[in-house]
N, CA, C and O atoms as a printed pandas DataFrame, in Angstrom:
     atom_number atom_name residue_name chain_id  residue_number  x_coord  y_coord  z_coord
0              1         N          UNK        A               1   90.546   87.557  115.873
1              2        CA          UNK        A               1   89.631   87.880  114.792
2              3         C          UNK        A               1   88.443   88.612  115.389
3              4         O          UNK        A               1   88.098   88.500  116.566
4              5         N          UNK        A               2   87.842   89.379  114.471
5              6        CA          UNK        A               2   86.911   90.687  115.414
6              7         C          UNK        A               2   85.974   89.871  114.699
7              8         O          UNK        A               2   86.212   89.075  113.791
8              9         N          UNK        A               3   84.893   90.168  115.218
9             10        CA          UNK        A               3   83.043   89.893  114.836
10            11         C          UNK        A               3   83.084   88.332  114.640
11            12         O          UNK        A               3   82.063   88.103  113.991
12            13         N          UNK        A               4   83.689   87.221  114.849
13            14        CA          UNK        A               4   84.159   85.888  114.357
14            15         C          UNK        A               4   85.007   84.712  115.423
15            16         O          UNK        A               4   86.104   84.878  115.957
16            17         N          UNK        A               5   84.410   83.920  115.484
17            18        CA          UNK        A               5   85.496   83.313  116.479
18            19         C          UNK        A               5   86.236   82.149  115.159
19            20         O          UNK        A               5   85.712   82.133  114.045
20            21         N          UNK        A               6   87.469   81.240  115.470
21            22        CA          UNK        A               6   87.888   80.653  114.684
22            23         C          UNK        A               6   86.861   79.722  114.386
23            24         O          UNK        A               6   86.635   79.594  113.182
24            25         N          UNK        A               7   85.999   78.858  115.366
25            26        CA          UNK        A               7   85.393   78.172  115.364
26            27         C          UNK        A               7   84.088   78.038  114.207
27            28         O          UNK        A               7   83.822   77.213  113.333
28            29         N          UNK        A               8   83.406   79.366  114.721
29            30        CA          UNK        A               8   82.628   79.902  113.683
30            31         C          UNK        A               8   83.232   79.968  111.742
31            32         O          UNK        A               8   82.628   79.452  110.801
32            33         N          UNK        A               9   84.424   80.687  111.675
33            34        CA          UNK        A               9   85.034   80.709  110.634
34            35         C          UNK        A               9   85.481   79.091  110.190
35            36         O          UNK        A               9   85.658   78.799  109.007
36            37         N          UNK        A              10   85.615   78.213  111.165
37            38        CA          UNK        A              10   85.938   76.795  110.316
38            39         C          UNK        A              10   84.096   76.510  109.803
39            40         O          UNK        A              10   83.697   76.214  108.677
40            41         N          UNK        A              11   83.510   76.663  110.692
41            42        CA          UNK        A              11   81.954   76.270  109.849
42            43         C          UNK        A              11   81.618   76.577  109.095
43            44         O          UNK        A              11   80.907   75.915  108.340
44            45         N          UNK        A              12   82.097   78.183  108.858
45            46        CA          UNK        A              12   81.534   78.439  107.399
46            47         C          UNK        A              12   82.357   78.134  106.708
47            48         O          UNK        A              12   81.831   78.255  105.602
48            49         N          UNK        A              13   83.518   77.742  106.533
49            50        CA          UNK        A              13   84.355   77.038  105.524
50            51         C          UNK        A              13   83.983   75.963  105.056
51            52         O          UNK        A              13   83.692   75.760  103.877
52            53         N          UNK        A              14   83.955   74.883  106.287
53            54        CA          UNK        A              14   82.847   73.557  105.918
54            55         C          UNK        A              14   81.863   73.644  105.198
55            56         O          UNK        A              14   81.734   72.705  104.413
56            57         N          UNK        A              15   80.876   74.661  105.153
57            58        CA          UNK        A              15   79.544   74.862  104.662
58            59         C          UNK        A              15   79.473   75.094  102.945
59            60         O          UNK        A              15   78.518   74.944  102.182
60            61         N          UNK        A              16   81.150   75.602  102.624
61            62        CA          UNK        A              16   81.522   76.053  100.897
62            63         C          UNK        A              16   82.479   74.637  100.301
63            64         O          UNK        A              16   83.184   73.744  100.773
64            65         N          UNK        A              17   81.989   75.098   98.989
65            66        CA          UNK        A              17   82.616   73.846   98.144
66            67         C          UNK        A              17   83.878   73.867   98.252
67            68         O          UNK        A              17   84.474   74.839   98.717
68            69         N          UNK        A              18   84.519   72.686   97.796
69            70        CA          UNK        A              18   86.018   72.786   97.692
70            71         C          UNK        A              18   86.931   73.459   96.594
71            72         O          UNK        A              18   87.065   72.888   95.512
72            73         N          UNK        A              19   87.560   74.661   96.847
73            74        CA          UNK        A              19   88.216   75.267   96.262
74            75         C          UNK        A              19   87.647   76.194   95.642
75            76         O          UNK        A              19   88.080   76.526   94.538
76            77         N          UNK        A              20   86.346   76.939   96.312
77            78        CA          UNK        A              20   85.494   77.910   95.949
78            79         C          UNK        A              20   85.778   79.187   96.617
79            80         O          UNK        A              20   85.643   80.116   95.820
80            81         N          UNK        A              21   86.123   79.565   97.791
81            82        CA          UNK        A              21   86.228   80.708   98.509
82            83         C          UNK        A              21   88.418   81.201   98.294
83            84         O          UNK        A              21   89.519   80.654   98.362
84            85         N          UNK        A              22   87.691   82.753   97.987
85            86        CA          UNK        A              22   88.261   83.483   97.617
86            87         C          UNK        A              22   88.928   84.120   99.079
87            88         O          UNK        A              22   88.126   84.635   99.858
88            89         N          UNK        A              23   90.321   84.090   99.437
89            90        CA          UNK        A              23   90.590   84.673  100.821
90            91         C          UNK        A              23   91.384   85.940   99.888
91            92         O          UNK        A              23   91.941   85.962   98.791
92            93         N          UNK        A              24   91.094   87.003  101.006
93            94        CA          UNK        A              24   91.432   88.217  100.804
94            95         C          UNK        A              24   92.220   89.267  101.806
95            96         O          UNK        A              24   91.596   90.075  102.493
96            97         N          UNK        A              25   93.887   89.151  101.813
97            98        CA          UNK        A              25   94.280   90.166  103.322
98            99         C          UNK        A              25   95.316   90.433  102.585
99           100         O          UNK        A              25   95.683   89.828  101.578
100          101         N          UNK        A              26   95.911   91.574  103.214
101          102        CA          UNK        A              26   97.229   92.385  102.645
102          103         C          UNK        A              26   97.675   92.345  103.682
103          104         O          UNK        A              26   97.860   93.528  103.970
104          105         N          UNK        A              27   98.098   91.542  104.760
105          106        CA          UNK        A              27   99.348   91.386  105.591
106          107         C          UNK        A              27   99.071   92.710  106.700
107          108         O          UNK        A              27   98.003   93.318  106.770
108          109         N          UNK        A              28   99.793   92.878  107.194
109          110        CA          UNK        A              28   99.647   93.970  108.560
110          111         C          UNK        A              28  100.182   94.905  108.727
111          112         O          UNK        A              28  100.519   95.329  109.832
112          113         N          UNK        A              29  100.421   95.548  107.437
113          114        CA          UNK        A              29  101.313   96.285  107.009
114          115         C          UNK        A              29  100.394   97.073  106.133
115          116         O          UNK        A              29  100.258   98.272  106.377
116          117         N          UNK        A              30   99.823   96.587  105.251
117          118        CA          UNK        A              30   99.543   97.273  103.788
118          119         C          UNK        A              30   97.724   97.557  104.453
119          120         O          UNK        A              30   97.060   96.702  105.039
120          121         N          UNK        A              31   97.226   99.153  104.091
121          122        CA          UNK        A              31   96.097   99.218  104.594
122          123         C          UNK        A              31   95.467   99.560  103.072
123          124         O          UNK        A              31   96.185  100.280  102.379
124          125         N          UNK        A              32   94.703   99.292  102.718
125          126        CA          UNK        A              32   93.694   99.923  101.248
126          127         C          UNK        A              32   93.433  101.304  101.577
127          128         O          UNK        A              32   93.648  101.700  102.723
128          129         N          UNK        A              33   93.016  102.032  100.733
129          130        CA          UNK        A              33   92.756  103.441  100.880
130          131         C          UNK        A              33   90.381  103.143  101.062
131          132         O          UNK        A              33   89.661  102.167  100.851
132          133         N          UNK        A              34   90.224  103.938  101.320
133          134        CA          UNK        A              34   88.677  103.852  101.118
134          135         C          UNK        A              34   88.297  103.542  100.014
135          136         O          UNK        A              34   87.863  102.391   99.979
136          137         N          UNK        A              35   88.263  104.195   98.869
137          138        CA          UNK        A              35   88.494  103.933   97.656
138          139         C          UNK        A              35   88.765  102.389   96.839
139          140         O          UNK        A              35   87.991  101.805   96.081
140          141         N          UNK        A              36   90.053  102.002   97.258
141          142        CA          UNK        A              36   90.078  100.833   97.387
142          143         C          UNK        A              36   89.610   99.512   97.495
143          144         O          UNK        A              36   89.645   98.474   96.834
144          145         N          UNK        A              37   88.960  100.098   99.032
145          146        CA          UNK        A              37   88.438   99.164   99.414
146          147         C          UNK        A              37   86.717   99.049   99.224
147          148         O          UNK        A              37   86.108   98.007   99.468
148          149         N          UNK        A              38   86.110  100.219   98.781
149          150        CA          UNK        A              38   84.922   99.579   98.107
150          151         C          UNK        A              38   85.028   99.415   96.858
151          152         O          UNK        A              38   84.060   98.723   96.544
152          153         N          UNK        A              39   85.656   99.651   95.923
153          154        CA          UNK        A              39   85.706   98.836   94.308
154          155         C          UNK        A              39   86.526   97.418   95.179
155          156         O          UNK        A              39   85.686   96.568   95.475
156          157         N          UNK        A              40   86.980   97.299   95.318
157          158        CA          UNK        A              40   86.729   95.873   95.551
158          159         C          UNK        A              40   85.718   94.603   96.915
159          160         O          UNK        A              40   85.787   93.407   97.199
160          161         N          UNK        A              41   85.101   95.494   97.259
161          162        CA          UNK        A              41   83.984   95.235   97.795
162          163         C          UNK        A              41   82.926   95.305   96.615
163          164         O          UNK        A              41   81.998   94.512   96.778
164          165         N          UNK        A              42   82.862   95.992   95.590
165          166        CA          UNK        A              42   81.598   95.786   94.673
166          167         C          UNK        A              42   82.232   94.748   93.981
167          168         O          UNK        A              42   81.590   93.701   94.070
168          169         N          UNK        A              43   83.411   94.645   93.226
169          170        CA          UNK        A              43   83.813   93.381   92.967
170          171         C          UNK        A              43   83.697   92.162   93.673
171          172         O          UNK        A              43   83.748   91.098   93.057
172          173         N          UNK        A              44   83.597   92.187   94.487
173          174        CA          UNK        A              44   83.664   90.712   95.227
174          175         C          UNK        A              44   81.888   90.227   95.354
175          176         O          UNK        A              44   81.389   89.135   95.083
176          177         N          UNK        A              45   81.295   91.343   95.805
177          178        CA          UNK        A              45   79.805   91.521   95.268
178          179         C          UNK        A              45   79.254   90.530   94.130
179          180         O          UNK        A              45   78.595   89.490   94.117
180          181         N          UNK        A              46   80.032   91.623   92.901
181          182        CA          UNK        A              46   79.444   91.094   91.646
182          183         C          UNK        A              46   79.692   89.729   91.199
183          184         O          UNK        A              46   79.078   89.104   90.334
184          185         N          UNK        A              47   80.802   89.310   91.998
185          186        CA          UNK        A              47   81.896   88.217   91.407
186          187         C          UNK        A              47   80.588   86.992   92.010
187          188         O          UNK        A              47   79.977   86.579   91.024
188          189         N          UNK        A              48   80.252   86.592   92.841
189          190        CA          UNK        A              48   78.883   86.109   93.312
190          191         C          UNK        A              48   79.776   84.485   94.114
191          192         O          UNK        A              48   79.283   83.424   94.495
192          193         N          UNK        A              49   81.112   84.942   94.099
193          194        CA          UNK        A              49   82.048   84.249   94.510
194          195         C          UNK        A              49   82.168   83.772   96.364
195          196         O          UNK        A              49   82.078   84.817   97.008
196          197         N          UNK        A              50   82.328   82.613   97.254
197          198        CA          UNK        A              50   82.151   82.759   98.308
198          199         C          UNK        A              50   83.782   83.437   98.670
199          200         O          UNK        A              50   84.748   83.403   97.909
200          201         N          UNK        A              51   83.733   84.018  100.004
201          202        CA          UNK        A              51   85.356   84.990  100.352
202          203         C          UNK        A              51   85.010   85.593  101.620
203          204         O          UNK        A              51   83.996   86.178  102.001
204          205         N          UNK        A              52   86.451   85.213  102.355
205          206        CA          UNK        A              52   87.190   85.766  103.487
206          207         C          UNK        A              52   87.689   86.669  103.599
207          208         O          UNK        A              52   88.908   86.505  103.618
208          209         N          UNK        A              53   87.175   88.326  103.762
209          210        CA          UNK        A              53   88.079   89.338  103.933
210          211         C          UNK        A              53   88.416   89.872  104.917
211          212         O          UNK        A              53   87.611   90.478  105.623
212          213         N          UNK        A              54   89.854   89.761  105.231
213          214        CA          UNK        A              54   90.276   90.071  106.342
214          215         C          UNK        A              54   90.964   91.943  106.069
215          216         O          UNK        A              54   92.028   92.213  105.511
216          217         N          UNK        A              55   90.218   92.698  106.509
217          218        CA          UNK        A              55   90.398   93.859  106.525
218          219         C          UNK        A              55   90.956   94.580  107.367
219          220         O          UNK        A              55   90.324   94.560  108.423
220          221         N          UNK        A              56   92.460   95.647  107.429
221          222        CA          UNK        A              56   92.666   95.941  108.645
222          223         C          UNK        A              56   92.302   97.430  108.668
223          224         O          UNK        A              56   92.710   98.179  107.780
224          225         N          UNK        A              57   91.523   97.870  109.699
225          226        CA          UNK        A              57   91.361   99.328  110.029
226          227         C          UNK        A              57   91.299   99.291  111.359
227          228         O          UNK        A              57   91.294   98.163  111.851
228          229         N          UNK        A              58   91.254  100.135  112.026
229          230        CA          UNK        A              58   90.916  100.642  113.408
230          231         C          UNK        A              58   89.403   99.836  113.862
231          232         O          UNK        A              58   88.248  100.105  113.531
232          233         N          UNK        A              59   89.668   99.307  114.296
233          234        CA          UNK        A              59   88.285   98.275  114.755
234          235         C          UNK        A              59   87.325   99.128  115.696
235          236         O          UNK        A              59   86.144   98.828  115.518
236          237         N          UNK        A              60   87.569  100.282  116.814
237          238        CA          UNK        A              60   87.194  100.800  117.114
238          239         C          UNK        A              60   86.397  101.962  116.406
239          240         O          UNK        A              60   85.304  102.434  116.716
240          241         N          UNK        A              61   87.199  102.275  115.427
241          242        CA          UNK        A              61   86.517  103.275  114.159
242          243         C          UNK        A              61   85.135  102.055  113.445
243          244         O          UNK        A              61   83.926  102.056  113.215
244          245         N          UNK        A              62   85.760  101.582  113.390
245          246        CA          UNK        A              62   84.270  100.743  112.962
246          247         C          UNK        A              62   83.088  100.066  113.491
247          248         O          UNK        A              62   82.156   99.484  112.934
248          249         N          UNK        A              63   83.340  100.267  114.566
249          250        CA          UNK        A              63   82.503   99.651  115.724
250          251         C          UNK        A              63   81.464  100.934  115.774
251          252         O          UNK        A              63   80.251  100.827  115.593
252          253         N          UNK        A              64   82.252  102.328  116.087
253          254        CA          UNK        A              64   81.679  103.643  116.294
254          255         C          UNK        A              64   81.011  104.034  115.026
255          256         O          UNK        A              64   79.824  104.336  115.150
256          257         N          UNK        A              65   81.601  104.104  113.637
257          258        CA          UNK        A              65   81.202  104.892  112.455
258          259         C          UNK        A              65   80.596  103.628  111.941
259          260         O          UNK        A              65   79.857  104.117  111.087
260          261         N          UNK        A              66   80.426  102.526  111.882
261          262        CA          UNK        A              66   80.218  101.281  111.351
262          263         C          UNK        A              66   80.969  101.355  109.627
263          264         O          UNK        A              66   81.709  102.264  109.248
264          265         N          UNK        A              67   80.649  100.462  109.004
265          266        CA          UNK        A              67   81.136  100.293  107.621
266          267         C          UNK        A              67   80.717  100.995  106.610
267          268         O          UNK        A              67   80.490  100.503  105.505
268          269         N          UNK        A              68   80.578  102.219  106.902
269          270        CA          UNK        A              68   79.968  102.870  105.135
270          271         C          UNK        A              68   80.611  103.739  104.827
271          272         O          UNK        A              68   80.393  104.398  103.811
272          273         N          UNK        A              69   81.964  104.041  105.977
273          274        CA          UNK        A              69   83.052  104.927  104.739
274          275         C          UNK        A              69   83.840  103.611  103.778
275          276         O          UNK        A              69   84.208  103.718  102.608
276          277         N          UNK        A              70   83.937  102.618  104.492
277          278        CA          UNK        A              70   84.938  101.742  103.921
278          279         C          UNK        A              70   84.540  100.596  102.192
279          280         O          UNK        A              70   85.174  100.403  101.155
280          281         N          UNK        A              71   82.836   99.989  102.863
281          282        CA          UNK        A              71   82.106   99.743  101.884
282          283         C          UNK        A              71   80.527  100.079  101.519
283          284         O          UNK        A              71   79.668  100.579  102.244
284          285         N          UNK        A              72   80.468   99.769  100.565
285          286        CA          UNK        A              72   78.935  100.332   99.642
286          287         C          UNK        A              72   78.437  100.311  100.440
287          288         O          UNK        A              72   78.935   99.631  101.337
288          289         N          UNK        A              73   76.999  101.069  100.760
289          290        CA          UNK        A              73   75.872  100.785  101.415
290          291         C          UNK        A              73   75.373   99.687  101.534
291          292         O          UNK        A              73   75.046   99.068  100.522
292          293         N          UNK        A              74   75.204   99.218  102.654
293          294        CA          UNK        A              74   74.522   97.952  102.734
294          295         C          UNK        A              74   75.190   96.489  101.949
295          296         O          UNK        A              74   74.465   95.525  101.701
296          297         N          UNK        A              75   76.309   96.509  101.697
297          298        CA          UNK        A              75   76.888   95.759  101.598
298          299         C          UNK        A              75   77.189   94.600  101.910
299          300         O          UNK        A              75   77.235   93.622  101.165
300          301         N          UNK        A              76   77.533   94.693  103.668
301          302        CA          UNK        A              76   77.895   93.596  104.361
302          303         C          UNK        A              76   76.121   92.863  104.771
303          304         O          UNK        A              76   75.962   91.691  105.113
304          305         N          UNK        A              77   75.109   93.770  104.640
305          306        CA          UNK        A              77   73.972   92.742  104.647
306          307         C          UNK        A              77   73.893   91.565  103.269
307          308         O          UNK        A              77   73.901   90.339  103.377
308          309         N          UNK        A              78   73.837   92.157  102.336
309          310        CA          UNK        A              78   74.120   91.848  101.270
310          311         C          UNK        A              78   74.788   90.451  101.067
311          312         O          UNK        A              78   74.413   89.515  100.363
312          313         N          UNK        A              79   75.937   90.572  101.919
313          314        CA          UNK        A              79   76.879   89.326  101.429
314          315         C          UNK        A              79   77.087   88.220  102.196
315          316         O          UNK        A              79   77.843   87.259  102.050
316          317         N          UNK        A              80   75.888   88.660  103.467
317          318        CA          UNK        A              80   76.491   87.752  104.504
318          319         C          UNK        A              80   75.968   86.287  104.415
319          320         O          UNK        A              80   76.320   85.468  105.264
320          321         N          UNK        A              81   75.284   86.011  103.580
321          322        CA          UNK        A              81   75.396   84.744  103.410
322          323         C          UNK        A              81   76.711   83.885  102.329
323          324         O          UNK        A              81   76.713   82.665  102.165
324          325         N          UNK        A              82   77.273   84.401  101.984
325          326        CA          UNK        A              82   78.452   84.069  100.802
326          327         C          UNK        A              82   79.733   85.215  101.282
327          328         O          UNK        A              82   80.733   85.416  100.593
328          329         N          UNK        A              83   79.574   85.594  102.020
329          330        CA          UNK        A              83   81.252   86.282  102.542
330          331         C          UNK        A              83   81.300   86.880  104.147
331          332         O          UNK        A              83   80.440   87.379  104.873
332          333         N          UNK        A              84   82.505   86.623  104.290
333          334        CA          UNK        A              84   82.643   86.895  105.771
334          335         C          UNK        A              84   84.157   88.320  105.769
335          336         O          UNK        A              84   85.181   88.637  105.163
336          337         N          UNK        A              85   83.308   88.708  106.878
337          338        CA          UNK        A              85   84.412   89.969  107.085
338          339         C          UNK        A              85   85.028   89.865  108.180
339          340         O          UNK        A              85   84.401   89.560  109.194
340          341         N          UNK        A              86   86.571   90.128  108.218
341          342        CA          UNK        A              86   87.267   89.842  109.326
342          343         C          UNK        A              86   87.363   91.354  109.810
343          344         O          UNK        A              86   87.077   92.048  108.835
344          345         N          UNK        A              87   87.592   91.999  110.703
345          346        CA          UNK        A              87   87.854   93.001  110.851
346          347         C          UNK        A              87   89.501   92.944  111.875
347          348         O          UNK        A              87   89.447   92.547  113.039
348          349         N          UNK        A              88   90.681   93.330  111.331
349          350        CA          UNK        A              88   91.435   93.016  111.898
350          351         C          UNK        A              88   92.043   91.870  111.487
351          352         O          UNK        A              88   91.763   91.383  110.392
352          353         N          UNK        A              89   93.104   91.210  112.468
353          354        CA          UNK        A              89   93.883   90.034  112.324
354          355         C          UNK        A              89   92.962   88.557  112.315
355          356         O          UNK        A              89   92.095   88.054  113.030
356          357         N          UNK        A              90   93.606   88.242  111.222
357          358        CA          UNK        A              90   92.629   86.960  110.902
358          359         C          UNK        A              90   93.835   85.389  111.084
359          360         O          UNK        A              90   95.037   85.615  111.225
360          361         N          UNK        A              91   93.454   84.301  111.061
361          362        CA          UNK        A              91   94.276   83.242  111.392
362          363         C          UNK        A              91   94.384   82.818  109.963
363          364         O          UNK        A              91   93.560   82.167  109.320
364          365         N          UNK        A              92   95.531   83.291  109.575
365          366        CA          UNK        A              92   95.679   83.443  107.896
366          367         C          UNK        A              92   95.734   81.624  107.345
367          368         O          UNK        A              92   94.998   81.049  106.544
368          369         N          UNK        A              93   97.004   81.047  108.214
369          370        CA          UNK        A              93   97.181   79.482  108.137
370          371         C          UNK        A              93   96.031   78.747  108.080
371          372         O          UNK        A              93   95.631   78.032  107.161
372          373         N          UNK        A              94   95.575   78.963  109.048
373          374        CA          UNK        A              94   93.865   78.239  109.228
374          375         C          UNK        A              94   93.244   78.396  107.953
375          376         O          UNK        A              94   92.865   77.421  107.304
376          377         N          UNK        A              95   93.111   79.660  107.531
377          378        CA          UNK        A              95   92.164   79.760  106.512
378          379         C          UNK        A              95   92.611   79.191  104.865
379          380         O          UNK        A              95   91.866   78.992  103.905
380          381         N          UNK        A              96   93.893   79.052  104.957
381          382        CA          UNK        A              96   94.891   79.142  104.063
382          383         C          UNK        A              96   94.745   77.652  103.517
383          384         O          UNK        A              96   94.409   77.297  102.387
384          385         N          UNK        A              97   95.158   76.716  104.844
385          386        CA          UNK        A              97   94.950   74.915  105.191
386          387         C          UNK        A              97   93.182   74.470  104.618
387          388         O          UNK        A              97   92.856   73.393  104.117
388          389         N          UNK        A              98   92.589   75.246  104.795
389          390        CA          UNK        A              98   91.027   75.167  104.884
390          391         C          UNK        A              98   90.955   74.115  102.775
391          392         O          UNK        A              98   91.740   74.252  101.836
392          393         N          UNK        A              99   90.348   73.690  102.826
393          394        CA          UNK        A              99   89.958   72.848  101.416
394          395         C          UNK        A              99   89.133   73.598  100.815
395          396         O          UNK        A              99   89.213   73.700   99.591
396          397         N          UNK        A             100   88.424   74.100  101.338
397          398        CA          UNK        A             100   87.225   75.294  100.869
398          399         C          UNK        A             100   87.912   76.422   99.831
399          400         O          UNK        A             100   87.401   76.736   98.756
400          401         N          UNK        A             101   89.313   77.035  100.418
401          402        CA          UNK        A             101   89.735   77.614  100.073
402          403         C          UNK        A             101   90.608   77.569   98.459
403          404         O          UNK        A             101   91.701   77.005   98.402
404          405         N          UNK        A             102   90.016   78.195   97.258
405          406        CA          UNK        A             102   90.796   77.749   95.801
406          407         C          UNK        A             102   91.952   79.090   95.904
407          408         O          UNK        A             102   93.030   78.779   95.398
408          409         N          UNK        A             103   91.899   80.748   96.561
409          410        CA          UNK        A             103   92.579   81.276   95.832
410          411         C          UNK        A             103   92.818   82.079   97.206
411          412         O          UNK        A             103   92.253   81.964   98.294
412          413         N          UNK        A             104   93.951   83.014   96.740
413          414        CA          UNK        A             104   94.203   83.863   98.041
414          415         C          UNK        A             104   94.674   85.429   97.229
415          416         O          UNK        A             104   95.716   85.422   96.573
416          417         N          UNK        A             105   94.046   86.414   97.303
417          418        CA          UNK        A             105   94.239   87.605   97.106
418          419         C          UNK        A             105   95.312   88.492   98.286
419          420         O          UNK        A             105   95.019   88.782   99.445
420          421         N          UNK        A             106   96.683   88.805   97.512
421          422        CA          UNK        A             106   97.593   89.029   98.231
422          423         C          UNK        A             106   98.476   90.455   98.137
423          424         O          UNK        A             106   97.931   91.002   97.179
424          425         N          UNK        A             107   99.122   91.008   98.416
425          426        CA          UNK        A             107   99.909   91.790   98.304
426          427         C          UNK        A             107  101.309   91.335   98.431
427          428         O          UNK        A             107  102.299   92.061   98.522
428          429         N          UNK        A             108  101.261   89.840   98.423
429          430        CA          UNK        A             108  102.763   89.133   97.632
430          431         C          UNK        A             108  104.140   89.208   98.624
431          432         O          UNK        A             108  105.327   89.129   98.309
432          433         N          UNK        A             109  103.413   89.417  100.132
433          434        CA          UNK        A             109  105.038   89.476  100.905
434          435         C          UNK        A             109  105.324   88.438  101.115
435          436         O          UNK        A             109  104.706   87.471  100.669
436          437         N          UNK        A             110  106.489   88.356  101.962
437          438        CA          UNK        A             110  107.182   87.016  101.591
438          439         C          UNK        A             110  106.175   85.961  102.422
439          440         O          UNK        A             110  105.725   84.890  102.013
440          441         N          UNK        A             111  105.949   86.665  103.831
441          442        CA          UNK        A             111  105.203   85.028  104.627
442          443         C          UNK        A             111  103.914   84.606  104.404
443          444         O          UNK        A             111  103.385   83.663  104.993
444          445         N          UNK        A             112  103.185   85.582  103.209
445          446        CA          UNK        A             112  101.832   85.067  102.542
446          447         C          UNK        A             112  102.199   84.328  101.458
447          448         O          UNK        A             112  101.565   83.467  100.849
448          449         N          UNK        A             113  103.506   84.844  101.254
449          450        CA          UNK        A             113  103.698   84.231   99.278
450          451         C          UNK        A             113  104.261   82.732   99.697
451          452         O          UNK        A             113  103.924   81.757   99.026
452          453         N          UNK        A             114  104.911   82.634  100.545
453          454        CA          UNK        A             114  105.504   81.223  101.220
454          455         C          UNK        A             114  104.142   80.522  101.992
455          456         O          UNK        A             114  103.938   79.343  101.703
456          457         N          UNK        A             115  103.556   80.928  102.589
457          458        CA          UNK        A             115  102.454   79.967  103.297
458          459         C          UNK        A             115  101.400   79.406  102.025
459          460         O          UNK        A             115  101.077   78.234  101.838
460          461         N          UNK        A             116  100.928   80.735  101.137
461          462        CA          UNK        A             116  100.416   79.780  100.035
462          463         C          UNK        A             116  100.909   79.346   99.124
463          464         O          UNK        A             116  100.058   79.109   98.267
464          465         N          UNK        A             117  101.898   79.095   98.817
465          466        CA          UNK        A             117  102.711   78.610   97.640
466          467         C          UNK        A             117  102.838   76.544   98.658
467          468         O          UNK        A             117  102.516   75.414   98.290
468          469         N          UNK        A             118  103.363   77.019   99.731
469          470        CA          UNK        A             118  103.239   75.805  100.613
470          471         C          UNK        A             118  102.225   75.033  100.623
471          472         O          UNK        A             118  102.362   73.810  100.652
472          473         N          UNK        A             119  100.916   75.692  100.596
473          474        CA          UNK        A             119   99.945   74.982  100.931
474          475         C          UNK        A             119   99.059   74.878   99.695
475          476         O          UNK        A             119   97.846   74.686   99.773
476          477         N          UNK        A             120   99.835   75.038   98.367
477          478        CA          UNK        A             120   99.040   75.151   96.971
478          479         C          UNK        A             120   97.734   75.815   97.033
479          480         O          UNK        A             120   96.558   75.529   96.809
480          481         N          UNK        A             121   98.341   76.699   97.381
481          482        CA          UNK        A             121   96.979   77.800   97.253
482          483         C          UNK        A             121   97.299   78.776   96.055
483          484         O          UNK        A             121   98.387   79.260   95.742
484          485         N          UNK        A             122   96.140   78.925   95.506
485          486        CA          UNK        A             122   97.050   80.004   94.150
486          487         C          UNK        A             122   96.771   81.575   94.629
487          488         O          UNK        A             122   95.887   81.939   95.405
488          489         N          UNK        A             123   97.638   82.305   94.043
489          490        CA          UNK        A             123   98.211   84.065   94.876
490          491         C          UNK        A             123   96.975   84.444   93.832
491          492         O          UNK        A             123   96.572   83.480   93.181
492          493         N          UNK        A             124   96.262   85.824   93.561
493          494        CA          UNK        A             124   95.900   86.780   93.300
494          495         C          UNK        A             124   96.721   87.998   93.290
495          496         O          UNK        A             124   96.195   88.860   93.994
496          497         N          UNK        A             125   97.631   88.314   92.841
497          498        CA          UNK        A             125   98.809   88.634   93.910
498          499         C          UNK        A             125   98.615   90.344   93.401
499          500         O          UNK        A             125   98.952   90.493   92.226
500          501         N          UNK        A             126   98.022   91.927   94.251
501          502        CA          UNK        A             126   98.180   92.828   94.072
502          503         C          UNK        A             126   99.377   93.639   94.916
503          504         O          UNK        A             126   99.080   94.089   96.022
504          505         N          UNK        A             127  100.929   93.853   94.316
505          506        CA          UNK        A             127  101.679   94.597   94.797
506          507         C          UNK        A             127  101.335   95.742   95.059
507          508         O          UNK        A             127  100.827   96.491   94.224
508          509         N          UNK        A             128  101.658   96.184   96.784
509          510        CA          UNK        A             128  101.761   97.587   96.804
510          511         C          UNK        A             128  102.792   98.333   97.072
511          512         O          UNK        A             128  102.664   99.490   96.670
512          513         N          UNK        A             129  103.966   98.046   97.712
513          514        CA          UNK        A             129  105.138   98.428   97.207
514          515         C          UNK        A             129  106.464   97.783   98.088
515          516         O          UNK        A             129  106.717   97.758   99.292
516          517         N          UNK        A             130  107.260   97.217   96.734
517          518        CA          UNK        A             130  108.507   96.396   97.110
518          519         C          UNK        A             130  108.642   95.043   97.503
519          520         O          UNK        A             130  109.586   94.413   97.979
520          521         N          UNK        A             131  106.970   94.605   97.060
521          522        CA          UNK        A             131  106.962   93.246   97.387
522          523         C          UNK        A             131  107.609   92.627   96.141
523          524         O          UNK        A             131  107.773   91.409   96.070
């Protein structure tokens, strides 16, 4: 996990109510377009909801250009008390197992749709293709 250690990410889980935080990844496969990915960065914004987004881009591109092709201006100041950004591969199970966690925003492949269905987590489920 980039910018995050697991450790860190179980505390702030601890720190949210139970069944309040919104997890958010499309598997390692499926990338959002820019576009994409800030309408639902202002959504998650507005939603005033706590959430885990595990985002995959070039981590190096973001390290260098930082985050303002991907989301709104000033965004991630914005949210960092009520959302965390993964950049990269996130420990999906962990977060998945977490009590904190009520919902999981998915792109519906099989080993997200099986880990939360397992662990009664409810899907959000956005197909992007052939799931």
């Amino acid at each position: 996990m980039a910018g995050i250690t697991a450790d860190e990410l179980v505390q702030w889980l601890d720190s949210q109510s139970a069944g309040s935080v919104l997890y958010i990844s499309f598997g390692s496969v499926v990338k959002l377009s820019k576009e994409q990915t800030k309408a639902l960065a202002r959504a998650l914004e507005g939603s005033q909801q706590p959430f885990v987004f595990a985002i995959k881009i070039n981590i190096s591109y973001q390290q260098s250009s930082g985050s303002a092709k991907y989301f709104p201006a000033g965004f991630l100041d914005r949210i960092k008390d009520r959302g965390v950004v993964i950049w990269g591969w996130a420990l999906q199970f962990l977060i998945l197992l977490h009590p904190s966690v009520g919902a999981f925003m998915s792109h519906c492949g099989w080993n997200s749709t099986l880990e939360s269905l397992s662990l009664g987590v409810r899907i959000v489920g956005w197909p992007m293709f052939g799931d």
